[in-house]
C-alpha positions in Angstrom: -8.8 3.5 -1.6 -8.0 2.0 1.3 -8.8 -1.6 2.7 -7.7 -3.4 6.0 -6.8 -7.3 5.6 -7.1 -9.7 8.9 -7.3 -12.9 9.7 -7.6 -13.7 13.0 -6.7 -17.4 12.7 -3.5 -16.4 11.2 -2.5 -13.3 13.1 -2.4 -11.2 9.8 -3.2 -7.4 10.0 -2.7 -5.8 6.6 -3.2 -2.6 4.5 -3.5 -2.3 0.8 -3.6 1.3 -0.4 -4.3 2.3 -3.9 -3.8 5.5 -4.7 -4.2 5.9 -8.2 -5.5 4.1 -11.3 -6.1 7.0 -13.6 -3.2 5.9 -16.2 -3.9 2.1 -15.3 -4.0 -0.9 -12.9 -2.2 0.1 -9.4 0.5 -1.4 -8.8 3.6 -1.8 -6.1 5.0 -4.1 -3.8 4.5 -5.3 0.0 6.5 -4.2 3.0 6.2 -5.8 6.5 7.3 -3.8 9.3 6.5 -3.3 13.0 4.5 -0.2 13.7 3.8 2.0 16.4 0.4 2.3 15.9 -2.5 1.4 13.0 -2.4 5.7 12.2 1.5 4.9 11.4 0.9 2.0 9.4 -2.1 3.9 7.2 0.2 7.3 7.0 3.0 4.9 5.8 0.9 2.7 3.2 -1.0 6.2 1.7 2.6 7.7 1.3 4.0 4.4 -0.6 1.1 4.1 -2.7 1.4 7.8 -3.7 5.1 7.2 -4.4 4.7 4.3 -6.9 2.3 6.4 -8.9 5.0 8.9 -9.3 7.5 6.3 -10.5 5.4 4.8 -12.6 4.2 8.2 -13.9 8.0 9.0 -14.8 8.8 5.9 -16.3 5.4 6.6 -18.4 4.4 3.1 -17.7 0.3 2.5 -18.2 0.0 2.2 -14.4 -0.7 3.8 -11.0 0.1 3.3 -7.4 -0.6 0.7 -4.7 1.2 -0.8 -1.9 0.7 -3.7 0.9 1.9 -3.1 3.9 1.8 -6.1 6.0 1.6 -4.8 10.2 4.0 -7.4 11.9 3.1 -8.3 15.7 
């Protein structure tokens, strides 16, 4: 699942991709980074999400994968 995040007031553009919560809640942290374009910024979100369900599938925590990534301007 994907979902974009704005607030025009504020100036906040933001992605939170979840990629998994087969073994549980999703969960991962929140990275804010300049990108080149919104396609970078979905391709990098996807790709971290997917990686924290892998860790937290090794670590055989109850848990699957998300992550925010914050689009700085």
């Amino acid at each position: 699942m994907l979902t974009f995040v704005s607030d025009p007031a504020s100036g906040l553009h933001a992605l939170i991709a979840i990629h998994s919560t087969h073994r549980g809640p999703a969960f991962g942290g929140i990275r804010t980074l300049s990108y080149q374009s919104q396609s970078a910024a979905i391709t990098d979100a996807i790709r971290l999400a997917q990686a924290m369900s892998m860790k937290a599938a090794v670590a055989d925590l109850p848990a699957g994968g998300g992550k925010t990534v914050v689009i700085k301007t």
